[in-house]
N, C-alpha and C positions, 0 to 999 in steps of 0.2 A: 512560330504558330500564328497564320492569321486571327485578324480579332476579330471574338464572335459579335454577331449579330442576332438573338434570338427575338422570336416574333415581329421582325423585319419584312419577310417575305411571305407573304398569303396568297391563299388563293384568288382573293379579290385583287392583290396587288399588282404578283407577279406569274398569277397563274395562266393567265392566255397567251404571255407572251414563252414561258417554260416548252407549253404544248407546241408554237408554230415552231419553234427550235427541233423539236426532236416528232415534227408532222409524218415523217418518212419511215421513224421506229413503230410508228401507229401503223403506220399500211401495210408493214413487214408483220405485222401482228394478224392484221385481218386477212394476209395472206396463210397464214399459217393454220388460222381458223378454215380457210376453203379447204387448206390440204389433208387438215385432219379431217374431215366430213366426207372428203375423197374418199381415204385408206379407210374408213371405216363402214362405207357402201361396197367399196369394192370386193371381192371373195376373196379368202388366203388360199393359197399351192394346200394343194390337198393331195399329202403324200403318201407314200404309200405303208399299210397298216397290214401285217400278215397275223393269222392264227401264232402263231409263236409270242406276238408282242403284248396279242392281248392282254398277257400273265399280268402287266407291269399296269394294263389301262382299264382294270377291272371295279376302282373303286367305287363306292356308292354315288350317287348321284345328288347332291345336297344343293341346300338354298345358303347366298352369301348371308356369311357374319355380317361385314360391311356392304350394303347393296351399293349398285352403280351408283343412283344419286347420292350420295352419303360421298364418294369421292371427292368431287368439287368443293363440298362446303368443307372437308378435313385438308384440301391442297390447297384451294385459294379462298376462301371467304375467312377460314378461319387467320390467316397471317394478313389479309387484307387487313382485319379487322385490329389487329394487332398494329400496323403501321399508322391505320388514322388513329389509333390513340396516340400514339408518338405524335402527331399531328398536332392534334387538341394540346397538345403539352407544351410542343417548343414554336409551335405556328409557322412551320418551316414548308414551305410550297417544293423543294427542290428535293428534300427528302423524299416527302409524298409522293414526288410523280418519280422518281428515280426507283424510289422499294418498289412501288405499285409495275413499273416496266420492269423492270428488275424480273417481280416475282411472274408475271404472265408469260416473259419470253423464257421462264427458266419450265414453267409449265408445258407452254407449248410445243417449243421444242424437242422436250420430254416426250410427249404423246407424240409427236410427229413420226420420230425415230423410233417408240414403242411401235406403231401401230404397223409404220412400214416393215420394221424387224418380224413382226409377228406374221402379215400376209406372206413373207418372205420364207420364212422358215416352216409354217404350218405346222409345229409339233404339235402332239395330239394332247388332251387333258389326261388327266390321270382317271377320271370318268366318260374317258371315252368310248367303252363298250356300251354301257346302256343308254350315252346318245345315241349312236349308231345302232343298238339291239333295243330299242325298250322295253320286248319281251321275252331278253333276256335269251334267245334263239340265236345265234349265230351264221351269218351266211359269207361265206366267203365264192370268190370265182374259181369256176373249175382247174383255170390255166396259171395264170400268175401269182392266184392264193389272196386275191388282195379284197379289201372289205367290200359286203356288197349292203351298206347301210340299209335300214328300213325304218329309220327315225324320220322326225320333222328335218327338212332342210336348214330350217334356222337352228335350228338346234343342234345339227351335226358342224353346222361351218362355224358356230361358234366355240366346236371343241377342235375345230382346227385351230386354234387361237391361242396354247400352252405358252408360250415363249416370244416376250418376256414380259413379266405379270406387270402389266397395264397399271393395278392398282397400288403396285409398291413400286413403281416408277413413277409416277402421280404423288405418291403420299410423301417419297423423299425429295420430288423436283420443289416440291412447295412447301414442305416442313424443313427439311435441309437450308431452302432457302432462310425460312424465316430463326431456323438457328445460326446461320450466319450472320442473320440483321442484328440478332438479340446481342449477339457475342458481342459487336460495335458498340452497340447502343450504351448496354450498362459494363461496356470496359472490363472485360473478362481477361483479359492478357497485359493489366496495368502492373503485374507485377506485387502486387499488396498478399496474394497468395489466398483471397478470401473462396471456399472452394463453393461455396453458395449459391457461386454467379456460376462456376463451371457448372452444378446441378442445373439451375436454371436451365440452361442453353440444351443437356440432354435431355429434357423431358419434350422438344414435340419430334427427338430423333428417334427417342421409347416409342411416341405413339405411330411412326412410321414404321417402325421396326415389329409394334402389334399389327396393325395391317396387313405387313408380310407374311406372317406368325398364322395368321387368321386365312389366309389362300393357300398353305400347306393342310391347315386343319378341314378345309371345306373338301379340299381334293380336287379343287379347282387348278393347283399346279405342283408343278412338281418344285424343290427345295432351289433347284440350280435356276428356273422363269424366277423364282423371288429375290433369288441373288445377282444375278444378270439385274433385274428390274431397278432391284435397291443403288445398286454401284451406278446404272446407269442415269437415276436421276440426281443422284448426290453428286457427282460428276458433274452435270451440266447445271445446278443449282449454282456450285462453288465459281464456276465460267461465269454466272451469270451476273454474280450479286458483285467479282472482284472485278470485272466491267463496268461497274457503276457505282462501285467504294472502296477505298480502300483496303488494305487488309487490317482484320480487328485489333492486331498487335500495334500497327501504326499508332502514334502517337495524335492523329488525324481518321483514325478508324472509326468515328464515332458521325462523321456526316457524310454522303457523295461526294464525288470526284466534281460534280457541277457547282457546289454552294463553293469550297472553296477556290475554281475559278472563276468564277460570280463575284468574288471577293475582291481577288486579284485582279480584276477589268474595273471593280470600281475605285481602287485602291488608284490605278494607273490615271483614270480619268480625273480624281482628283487631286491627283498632285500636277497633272497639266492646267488644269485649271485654276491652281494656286499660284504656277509658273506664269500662267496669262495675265494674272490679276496683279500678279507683283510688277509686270514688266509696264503695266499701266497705269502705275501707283510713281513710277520712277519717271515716267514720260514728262510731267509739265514740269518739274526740277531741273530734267535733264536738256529741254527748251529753252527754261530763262537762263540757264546758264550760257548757249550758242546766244542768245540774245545780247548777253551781259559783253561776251565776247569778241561779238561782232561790232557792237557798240564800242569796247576799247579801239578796237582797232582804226575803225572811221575818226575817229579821236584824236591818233597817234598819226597817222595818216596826214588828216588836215593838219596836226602841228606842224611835220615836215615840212610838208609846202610852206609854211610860211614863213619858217626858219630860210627857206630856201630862195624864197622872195626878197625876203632882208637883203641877202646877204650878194643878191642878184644888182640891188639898187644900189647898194654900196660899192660896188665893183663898177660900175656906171659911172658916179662920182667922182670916183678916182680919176678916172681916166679924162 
């Protein structure tokens, strides 16, 4: 297990250089912002709806439990807010920007794929007669039997819009997510058996789970848009958060996949740099020794000759 470093890395420290690293996850983001803004200008297939089906699309016409805005701050403000506390606590920059992408692209992509699913499919609301009748009069066409609305436009194309519920695919992309974070965080799967921490972790998948609960009761969808919806954002949360941490069971479950290669690059640099330092520390020893060396030998060298001179002049003499 690498060693931790906490309150090492901030966002004064190491936070501009985190973001040009992962510059390209940003754009893929603010692409995904154009595409949803597309799917949700554009009209859904508006299928076909005969006097027989009405039976099933007669429900009252009600106002959300959860309104639109109420969404975003239950998907992402609220787990947002839960990672910068994680923040404040261990001062960990790579966390931050990790949860924080983490939880946007688990978001977005959620909605992208809701929004296109739904233009796609155009099933009707379960209050789709009195968008399409508001007073409650029925007109169908002579020949094909198929509706002949007399509601607001906006109001009938947003009940082409049943499948799959927008808002429990939102509430699980981004609570899913942030019950994945927690699971890491406070070490839910360490084995101690404390069931506390499992509680923990199911309470914002409850409050996902009321959200869907709550688009059955409006009659805004029918049971199968809220299960479709739910699966479908729990699905791409779990993609999203094991793309960028471990899993919670890991014994490394508890920071991103980036802090401990961040670890491991500075781990490497400093033992090359211990390597350089030692091989500099050994260089003027390993000097005066070639010195020391070179000196014997000029030494031993000159003695030759002169033994060799001797012994030259004496041979001279002789003769």
């Amino acid at each position: 297990m690498p060693e931790i470093q906490l309150g090492a890395h901030t966002i004064r420290s190491h936070g501009a250089r985190v973001a040009r690293f992962h510059m390209h996850d940003w754009l893929i983001l603010m692409l995904l912002v154009v595409i949803e803004v597309i799917l949700n200008v554009i009209s859904p297939f508006y299928r076909f709806v005969g006097k027989d089906m009405m039976t099933d699309l007669k429900y009252p016409l009600k106002d959300n439990t959860v309104p639109f805005w109420a969404v975003p701050l239950i998907a992402v403000v609220l787990p947002l807010a839960v990672i910068i506390t994680f923040y404040f606590i261990r001062r960990d920059v790579y966390d931050l920007h990790q949860a924080t992408l983490g939880l946007l692209f688990s978001v977005l992509i959620t909605g992208v794929l809701t929004d296109a699913i739904k233009d796609g499919v155009g099933r009707p609301r379960p209050d789709f007669f009195w968008r399409c009748f508001p007073d409650g009069v029925g007109v169908f066409h002579n020949i094909t039997g198929n509706v002949q609305c007399t509601g607001l436009k906006s109001v009938i194309r947003e009940g082409h819009k049943s499948f799959p519920s927008g808002h429990t695919s939102w509430s699980f992309a981004g609570l899913g997510f942030l019950a994945w974070y927690l699971s890491g965080k406070i070490k839910v799967f360490d084995r101690s058996g404390h069931i506390a921490k499992l509680c923990i972790i199911f309470v914002p998948l409850l409050l996902a789970a009321l959200v869907g609960v709550s688009r059955v009761d409006d009659y805004w969808h029918h049971w199968q848009d809220v299960f479709a919806g739910g699966s479908l954002g729990l699905t791409i949360a779990s993609f999203c958060y094991l793309q960028f941490f471990p899993p919670p069971y890991d014994i490394d479950g508890w920071a991103p996949h980036a802090y401990f290669n961040m670890l491991a690059e500075s781990q490497t640099e400093n033992r090359s740099s211990s390597n350089n330092a030692n091989r500099l520390s050994v260089a003027p020893s390993e000097l005066e020794s070639v010195y020391i060396h070179s000196h014997n030998s000029e030494a031993n060298a000159r003695s030759s000759n002169s033994i060799l001179e001797n012994m030259e002049t004496q041979r001279r003499h002789l003769i």
